[in-house]
C-alpha positions in Angstrom: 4.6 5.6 8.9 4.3 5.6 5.3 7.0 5.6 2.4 5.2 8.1 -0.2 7.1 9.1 -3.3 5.9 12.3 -4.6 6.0 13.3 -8.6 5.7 17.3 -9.6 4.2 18.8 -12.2 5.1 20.0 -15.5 6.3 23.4 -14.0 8.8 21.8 -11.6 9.8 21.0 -8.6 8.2 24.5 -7.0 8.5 25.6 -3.4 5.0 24.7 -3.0 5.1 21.5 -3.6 8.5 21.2 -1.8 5.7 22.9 1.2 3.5 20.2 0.5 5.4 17.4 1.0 6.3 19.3 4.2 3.1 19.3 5.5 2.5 15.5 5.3 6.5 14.9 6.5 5.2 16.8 9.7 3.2 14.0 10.2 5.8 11.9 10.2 6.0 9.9 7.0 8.8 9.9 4.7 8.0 12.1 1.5 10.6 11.5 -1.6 10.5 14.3 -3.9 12.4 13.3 -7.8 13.1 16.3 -9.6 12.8 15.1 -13.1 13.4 18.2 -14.5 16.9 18.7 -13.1 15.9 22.0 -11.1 14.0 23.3 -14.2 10.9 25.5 -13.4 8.8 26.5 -16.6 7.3 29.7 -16.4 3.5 28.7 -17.1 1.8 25.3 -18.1 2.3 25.7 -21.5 5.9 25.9 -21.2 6.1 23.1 -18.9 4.7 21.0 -21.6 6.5 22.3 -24.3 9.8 21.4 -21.4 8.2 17.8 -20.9 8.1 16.5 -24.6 11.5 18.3 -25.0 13.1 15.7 -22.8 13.5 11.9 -24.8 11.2 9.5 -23.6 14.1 6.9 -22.8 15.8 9.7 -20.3 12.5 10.8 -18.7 12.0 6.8 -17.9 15.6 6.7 -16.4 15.3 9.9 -14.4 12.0 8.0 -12.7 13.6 4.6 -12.7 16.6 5.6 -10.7 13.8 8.1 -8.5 12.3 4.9 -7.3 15.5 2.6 -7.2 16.3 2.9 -3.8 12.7 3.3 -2.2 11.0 0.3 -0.9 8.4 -1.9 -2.7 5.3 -0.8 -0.7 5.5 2.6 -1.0 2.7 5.2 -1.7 2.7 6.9 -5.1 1.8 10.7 -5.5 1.9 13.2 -8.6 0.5 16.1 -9.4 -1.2 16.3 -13.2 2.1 15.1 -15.4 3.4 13.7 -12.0 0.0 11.9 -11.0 0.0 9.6 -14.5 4.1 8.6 -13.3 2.5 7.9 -10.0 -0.3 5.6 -11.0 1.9 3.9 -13.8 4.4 2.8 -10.8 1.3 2.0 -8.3 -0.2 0.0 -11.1 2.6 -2.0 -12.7 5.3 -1.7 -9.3 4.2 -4.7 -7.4 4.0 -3.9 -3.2 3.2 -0.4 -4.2 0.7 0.4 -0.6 -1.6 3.5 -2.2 -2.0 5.9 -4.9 -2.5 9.8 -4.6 -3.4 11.2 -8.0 -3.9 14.8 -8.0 -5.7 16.5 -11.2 -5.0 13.7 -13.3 -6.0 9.7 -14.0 -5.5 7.5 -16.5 -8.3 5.4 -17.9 -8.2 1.2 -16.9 -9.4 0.4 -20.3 -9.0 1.8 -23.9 -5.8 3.2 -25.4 -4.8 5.1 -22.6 -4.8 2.5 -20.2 -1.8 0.9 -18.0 -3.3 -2.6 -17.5 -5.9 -3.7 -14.5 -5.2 -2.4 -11.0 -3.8 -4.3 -8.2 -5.7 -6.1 -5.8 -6.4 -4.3 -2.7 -4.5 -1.2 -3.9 -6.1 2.2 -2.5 -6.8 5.4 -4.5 -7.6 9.1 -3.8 -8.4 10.9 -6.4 -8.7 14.6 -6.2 -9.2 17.7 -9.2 -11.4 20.7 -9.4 -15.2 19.7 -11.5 -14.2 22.5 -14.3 -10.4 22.0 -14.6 -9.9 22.4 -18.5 -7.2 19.7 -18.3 -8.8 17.6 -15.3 -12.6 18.1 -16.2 -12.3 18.6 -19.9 -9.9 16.3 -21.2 -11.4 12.8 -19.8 -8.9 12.8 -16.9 -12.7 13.0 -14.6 -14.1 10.5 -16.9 -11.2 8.0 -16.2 -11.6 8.5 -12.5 -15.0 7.8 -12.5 -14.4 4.7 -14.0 -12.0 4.1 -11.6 -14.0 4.7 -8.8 -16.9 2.4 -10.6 -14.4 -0.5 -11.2 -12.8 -0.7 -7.6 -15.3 0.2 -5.4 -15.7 2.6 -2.5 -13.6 0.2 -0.1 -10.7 1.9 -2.4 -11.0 4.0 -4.5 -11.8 7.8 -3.8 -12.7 10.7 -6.4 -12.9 14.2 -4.4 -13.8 17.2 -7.0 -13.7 20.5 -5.3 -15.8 23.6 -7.1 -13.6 25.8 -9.3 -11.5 25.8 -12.3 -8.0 25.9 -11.5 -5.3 23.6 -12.4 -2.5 22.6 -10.4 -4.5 24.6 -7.0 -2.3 23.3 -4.2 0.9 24.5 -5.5 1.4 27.4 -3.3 3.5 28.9 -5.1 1.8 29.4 -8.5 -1.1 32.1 -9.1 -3.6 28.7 -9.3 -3.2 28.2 -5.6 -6.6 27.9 -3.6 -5.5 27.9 -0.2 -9.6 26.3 0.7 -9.3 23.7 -1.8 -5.7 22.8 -1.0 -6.3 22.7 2.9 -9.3 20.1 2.5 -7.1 18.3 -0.3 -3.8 17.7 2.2 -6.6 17.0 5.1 -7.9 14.1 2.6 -4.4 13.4 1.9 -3.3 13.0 5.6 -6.1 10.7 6.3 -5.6 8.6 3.3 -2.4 7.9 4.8 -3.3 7.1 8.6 -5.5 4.8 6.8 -2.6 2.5 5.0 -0.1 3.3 7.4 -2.3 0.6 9.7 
């Protein structure tokens, strides 16, 4: 069974995600969920980024250095949005690291954004919603694409599902599409069996 490693949003560590990770622990993988936000839960998305850049840059990178201190090298690295970009910093730059899971957000390999080159024979899923304003809009698709061009179908993944809503399998926010969530943790789950061999 996979190690996966799990990074929330910018409105918390919500029930829904706390389901999510549920739903792939029932499959019997071990699902680590940090809270970096200390049991904070902003009210909207707005908030939550207005909560994020409130916390010092040199805190946030403790809270997700001593998240990831006791879990072992080839672990799979999840986040949602603000979570996803912690998630593929660590499966980039972490050496081991087994997989990648970035939900509705992904950082460019090249240009200002970017972390560095990915690691050989490092899977990725990729998964958003084709008219997410921060997903679609903001060059979060873009950067997946190039992803997807760069490594290949062998490992990479982009899955855009038809809608506009950000942050859609939380199910605990007013975003939630239960249709796109239940083929996102179905995509999820097999992403898994596959680098659990």
């Amino acid at each position: 069974m996979a190690e996966v490693v799990l990074f929330h949003h910018v409105q918390g560590l919500t029930d829904g995600l706390r389901a999510f990770a549920g739903e792939i622990r029932a499959d019997g993988h071990t699902v680590h969920t940090p809270d970096l936000f200390n049991g904070e839960l902003p009210a909207s998305i707005e908030e939550g980024i207005a909560f994020t850049d409130s916390i010092d840059s040199d805190e946030l990178e403790t809270r997700i250095r001593d998240a990831v201190a006791d879990v072992p090298d080839d672990a799979v690295y999840g986040g949602f949005s603000f979570g996803a970009a912690t998630a593929q910093r660590l499966a980039q730059t972490r050496p081991g690291a087994r997989g990648a899971l970035l939900y509705e957000s992904c950082l460019p390999l090249t240009g200002d954004w970017a972390i560095g080159p990915w690691p050989d024979g490092v899977p990725v899923q990729i998964h958003g919603m084709d008219n997410d304003p921060f997903f679609a809009k903001e060059g979060d698709l873009d950067a997946a694409r190039e992803v997807v061009r760069t490594l290949g179908p062998d490992l990479a993944e982009l899955f855009l599902y038809s809608g506009d809503a950000h942050l859609f399998a939380d199910s605990s926010l007013a975003s939630y599409n239960a249709a796109a969530a239940g083929q996102l943790i179905d995509r999820t789950r097999e992403f898994l069996k596959r680098v659990d061999r």
